[in-house]
N, C-alpha and C positions, 0 to 999 in steps of 0.2 A: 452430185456425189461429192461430200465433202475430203479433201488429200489432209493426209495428216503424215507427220515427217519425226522420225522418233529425234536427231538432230534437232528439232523445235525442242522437244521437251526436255531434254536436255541442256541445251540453251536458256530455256527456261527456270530449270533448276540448280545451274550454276549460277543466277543472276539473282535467286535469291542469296543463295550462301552467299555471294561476294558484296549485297548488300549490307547483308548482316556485318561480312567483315569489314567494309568500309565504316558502318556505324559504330562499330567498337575500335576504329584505329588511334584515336586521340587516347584514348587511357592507355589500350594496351602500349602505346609505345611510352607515352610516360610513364608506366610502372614496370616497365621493362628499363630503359632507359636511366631513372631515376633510385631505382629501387636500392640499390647499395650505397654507404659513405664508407668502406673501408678500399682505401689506395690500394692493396694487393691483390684483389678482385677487379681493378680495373678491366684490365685486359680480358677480364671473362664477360666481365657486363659488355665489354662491346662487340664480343663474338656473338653473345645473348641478340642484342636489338640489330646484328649484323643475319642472322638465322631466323628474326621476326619479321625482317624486312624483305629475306628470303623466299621465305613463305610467302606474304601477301602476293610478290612478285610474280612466283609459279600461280598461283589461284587464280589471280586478273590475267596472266598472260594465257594461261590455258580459257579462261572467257574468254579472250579476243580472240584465239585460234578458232576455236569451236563456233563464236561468231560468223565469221568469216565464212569458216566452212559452211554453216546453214544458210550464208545470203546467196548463196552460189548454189546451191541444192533448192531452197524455197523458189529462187529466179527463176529456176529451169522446170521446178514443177507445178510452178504458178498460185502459189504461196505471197500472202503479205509480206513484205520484207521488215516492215517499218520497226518490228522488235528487235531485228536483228542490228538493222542503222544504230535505235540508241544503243544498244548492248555494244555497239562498238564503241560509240561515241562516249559510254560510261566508263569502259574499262579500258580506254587509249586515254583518255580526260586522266582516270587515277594512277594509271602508267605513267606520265609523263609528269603532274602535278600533285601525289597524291596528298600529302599534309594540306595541301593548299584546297583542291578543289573536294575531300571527302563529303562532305556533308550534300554539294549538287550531287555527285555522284548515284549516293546512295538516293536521289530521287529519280535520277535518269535509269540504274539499275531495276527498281519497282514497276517505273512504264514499260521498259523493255522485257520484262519478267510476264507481262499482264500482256503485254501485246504478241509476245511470242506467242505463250500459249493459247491464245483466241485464233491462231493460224487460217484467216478465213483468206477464201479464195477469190485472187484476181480473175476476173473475167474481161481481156483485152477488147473482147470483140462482143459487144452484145447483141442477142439476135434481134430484137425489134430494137428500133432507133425512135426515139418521140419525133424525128423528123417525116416518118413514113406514116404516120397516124393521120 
């Protein structure tokens, strides 16, 4: 009987959006960032790329919580974890570096998006051993 874990699919389906958002982060912050030459607007353009930055921040950090929460739920119900490891490892990676590392990201997000939701089950103990054969 196969377990299925709605924290998977959800995991999952934050992992796409924040691929996506990872993929659009180079432009959108230079045409945010970029987008005005009048000095009187300064100070709104930086509230602007300060409220974009905002944003991406809440979306990845909400991934990692939600992460987290499903490797501790999948552990205990004997669930793959391994979507859950990269989805951390994608969305702590663009937390901590994200200008820098976006582009790996948005590949580690994809695998963890594909492997959450294949959610197939550990089996610790198997009943026949090829040793008893």
């Amino acid at each position: 009987m196969k377990k299925t874990l709605g924290i998977n699919h959800l995991a999952g389906s934050l992992d796409i959006i924040n691929a996506l958002l990872a993929l659009i982060f180079y432009p959108v912050i230079l045409i945010v960032g970029f987008g005005t030459d009048d000095p009187y607007t300064e100070f709104q353009s930086g509230l602007v790329v300060l409220g974009t930055l905002l944003f991406y921040l809440i979306f990845f950090g909400a991934g990692l919580v939600i992460h987290i929460i499903g490797l501790v739920k999948s552990k205990k119900a004997g669930v793959s974890i391994t979507g859950h490891i990269l989805g951390i490892l994608g969305t702590g990676c663009f937390l901590i570096a994200g200008l820098i590392l976006a582009i790996p990201d948005v590949i580690l997000l994809i695998l963890a998006a594909i492997f959450t939701f294949i959610q197939k089950n550990v089996n610790h103990y198997p009943e026949t051993s090829t040793l008893d054969q």
